[in-house]
Backbone bond lengths (Angstrom), bond angles and torsions (degrees), N, CA, C in turn:
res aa  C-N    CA-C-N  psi(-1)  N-CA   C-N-CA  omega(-1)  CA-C   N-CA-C  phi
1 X - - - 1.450 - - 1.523 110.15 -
2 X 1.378 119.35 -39.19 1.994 125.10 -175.17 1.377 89.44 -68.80
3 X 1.480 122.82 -28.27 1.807 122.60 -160.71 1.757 107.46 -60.67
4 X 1.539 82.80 -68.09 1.446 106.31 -177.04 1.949 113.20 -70.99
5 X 1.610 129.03 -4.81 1.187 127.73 142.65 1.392 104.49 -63.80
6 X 1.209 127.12 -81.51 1.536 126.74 -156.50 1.440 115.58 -58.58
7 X 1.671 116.71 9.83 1.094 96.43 172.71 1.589 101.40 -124.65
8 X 1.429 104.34 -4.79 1.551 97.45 161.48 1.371 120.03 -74.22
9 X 1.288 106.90 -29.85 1.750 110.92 -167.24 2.280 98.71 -77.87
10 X 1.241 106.98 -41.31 1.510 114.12 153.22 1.246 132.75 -30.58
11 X 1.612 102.30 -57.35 1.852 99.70 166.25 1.044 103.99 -79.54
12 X 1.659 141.44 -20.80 1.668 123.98 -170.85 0.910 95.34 -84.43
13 X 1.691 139.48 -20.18 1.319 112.95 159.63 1.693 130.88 -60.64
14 X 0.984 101.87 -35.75 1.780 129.61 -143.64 1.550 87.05 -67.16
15 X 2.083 109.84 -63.33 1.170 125.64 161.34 1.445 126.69 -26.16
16 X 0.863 110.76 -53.53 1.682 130.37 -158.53 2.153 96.29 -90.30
17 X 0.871 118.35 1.13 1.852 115.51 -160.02 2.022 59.98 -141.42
18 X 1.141 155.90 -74.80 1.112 127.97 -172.15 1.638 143.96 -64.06
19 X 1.526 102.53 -1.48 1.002 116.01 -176.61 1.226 113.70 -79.85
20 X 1.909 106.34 -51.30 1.287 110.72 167.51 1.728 136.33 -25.48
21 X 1.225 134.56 129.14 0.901 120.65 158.38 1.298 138.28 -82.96
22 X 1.911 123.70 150.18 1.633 104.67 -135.30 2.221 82.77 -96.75
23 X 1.528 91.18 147.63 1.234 122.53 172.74 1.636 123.04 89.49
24 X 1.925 97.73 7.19 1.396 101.38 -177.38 1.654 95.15 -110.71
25 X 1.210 86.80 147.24 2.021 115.33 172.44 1.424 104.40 -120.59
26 X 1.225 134.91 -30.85 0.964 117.73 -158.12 1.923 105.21 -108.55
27 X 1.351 120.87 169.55 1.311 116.66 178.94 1.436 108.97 -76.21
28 X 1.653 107.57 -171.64 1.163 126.26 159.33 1.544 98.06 121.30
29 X 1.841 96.23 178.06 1.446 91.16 166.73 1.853 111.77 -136.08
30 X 1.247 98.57 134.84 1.346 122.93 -168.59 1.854 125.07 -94.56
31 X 1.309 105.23 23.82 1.362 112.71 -177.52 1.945 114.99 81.78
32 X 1.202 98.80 174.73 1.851 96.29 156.61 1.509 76.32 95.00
33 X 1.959 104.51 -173.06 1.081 116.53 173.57 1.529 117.46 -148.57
34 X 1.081 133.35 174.93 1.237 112.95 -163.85 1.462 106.43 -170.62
35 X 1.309 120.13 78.44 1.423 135.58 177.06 1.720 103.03 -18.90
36 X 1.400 84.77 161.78 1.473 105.66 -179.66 1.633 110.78 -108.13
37 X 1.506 91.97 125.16 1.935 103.13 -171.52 1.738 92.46 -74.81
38 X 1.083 105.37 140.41 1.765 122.51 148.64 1.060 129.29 -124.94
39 X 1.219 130.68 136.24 1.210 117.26 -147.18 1.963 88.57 -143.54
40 X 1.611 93.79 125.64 2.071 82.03 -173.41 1.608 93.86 -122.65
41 X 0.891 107.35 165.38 1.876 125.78 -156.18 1.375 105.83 -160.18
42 X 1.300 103.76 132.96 1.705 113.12 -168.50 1.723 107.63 90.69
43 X 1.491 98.05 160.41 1.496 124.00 159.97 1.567 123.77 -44.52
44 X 1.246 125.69 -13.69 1.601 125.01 176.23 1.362 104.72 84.88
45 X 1.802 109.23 21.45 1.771 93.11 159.85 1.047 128.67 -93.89
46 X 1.336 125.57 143.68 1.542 144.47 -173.63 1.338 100.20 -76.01
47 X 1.536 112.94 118.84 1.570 115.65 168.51 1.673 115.28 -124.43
48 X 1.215 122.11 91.89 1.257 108.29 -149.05 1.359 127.25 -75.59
49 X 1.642 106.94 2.48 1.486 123.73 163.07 1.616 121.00 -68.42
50 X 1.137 102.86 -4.96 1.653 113.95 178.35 1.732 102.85 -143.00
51 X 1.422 107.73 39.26 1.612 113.72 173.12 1.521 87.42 -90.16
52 X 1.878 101.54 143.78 1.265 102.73 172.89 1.791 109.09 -79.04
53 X 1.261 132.25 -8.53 1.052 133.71 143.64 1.549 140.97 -81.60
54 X 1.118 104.35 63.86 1.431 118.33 176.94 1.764 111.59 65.03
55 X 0.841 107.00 -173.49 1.840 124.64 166.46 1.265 117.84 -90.94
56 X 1.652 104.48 116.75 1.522 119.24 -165.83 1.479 110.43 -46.89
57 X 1.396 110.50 140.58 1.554 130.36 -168.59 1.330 122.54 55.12
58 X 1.175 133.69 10.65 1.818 149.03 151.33 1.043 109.60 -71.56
59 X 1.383 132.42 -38.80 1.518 116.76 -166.74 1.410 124.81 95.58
60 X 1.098 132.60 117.61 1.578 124.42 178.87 1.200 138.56 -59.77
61 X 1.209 147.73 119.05 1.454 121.42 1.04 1.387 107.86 -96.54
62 X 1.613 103.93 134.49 1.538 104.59 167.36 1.598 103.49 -143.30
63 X 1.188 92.97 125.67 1.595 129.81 -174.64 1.887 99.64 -73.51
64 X 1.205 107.75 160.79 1.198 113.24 169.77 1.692 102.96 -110.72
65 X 1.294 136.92 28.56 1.266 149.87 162.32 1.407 107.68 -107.22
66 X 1.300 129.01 147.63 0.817 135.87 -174.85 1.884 100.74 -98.38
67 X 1.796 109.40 122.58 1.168 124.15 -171.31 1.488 107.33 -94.04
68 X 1.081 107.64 63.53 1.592 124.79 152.65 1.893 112.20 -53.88
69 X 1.482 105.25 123.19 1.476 107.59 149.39 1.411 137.67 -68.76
70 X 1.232 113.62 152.50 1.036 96.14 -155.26 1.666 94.21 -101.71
71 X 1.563 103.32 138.00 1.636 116.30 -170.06 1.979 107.15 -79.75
72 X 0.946 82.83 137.25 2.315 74.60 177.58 1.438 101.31 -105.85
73 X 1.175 102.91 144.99 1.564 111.98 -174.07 1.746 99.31 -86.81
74 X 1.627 102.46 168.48 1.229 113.34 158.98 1.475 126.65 -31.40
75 X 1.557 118.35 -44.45 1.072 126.85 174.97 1.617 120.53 -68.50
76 X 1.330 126.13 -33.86 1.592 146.18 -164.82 1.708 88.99 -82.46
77 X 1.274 124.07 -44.25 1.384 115.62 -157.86 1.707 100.23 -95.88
78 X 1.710 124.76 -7.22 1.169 115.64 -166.44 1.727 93.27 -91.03
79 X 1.707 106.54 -23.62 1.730 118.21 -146.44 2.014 69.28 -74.96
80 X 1.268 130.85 -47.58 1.450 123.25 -133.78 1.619 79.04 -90.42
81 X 1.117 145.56 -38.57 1.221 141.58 -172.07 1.698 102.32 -44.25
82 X 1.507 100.08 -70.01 1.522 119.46 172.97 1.258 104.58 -20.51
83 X 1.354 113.94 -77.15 1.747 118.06 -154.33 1.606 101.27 -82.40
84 X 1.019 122.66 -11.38 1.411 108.75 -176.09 1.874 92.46 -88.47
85 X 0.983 124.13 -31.81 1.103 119.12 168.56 1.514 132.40 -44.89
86 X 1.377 102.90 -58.85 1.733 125.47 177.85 1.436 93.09 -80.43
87 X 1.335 153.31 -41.05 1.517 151.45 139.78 1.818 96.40 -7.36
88 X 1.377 119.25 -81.84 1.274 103.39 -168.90 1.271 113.02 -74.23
89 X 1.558 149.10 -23.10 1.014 116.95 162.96 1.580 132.17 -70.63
90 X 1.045 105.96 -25.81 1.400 111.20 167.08 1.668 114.63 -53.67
91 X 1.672 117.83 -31.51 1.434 101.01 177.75 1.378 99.62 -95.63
92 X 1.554 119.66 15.67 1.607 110.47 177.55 1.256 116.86 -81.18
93 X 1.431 112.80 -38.60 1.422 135.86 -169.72 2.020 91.72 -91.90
94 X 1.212 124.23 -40.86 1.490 110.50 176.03 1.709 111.24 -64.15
95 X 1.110 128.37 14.11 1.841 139.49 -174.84 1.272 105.35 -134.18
96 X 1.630 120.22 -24.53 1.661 109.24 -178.54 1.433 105.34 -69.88
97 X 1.217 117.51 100.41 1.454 135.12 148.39 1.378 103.01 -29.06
98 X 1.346 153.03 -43.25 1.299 125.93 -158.04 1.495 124.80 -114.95
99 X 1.393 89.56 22.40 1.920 109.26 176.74 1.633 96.57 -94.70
100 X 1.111 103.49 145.43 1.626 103.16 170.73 1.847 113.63 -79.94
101 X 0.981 135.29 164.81 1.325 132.72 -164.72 1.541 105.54 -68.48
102 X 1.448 123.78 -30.30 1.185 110.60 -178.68 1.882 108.68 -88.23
103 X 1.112 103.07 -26.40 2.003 107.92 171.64 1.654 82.46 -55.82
104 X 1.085 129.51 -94.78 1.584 123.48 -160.45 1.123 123.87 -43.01
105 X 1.483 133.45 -27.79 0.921 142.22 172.51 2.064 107.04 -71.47
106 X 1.283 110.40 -38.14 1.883 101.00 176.63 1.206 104.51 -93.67
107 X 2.434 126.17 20.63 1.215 91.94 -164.90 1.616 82.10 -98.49
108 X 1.661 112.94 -21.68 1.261 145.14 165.61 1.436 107.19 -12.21
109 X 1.477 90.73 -74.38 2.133 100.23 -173.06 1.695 97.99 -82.94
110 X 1.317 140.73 -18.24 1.266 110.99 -173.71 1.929 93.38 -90.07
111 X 0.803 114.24 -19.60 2.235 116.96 171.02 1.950 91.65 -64.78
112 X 0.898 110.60 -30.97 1.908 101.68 -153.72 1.581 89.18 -98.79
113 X 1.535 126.80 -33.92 1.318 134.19 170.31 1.689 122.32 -64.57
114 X 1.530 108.06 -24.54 1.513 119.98 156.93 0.830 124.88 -63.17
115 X 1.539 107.12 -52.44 1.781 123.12 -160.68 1.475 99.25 -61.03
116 X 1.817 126.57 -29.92 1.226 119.05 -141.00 1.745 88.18 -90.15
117 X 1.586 99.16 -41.37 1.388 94.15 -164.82 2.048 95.77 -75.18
118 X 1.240 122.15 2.68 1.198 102.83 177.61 1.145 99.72 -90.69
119 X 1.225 150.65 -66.29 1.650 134.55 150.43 1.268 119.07 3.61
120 X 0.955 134.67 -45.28 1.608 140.62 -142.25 1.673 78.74 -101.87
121 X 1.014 149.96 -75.24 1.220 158.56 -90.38 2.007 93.05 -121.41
122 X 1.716 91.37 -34.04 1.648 92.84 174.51 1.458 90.01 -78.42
123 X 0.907 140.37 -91.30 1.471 138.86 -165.50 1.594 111.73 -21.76
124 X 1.040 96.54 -44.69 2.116 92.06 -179.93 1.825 101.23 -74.81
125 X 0.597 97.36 -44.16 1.896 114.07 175.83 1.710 100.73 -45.47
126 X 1.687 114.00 -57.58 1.515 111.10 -171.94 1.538 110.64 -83.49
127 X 1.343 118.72 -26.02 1.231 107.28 169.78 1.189 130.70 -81.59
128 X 1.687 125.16 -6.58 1.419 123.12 171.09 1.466 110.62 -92.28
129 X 0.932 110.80 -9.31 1.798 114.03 166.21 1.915 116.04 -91.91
């Protein structure tokens, strides 16, 4: 088992110091092309618990967890109500042309200074009930 590590971690070196191209340090990309190394290890058995396509006859990807969504509580849908709310006024007043930059700018933090305590206020609200 140490055999067959040290000689994978060997070609990922070997690979990786050959991939480079010679006299560059720095990144980017410079045209040309440059095949893709593969590199296979082991006897050629198929284990389909470690197929990079899922687990044979499931279909890709299938997890052995069960992929439940995730449900939002009363609280998750009141918090998003909130901010999507103060969200549009905040871009209402960021488009009113006839506020001067600093009026929009204190109407900005006193909308974002609501929103917070309106958050705050649902959360104290759902946990005393």
């Amino acid at each position: 088992m140490k055999k067959m590590m040290i000689v994978m971690l060997t070609t990922a070196i070997v690979t990786g110091a050959s991939a480079m191209p010679a006299g560059h340090i720095g990144g980017g990309f410079h045209g040309g092309f440059a095949p893709r190394t593969t590199v296979i290890v082991g006897g050629g058995f198929y284990n389909p618990f470690y197929s990079p396509f899922g687990f044979y006859g499931y279909g890709y990807p299938y997890y052995p967890y069960a992929a439940t969504p995730h449900q939002p509580t009363k609280l998750d849908m009141q918090i998003t109500d909130i901010k999507n709310d103060y969200a549009d006024k905040i871009a209402s007043v960021k488009l009113d042309k006839t506020l001067t930059g600093k009026e929009r700018r204190a109407k900005v933090r006193e909308f974002k200074a609501e929103r917070d305590q309106a958050v705050n206020d649902a959360k104290v609200n759902y946990y005393k009930s």
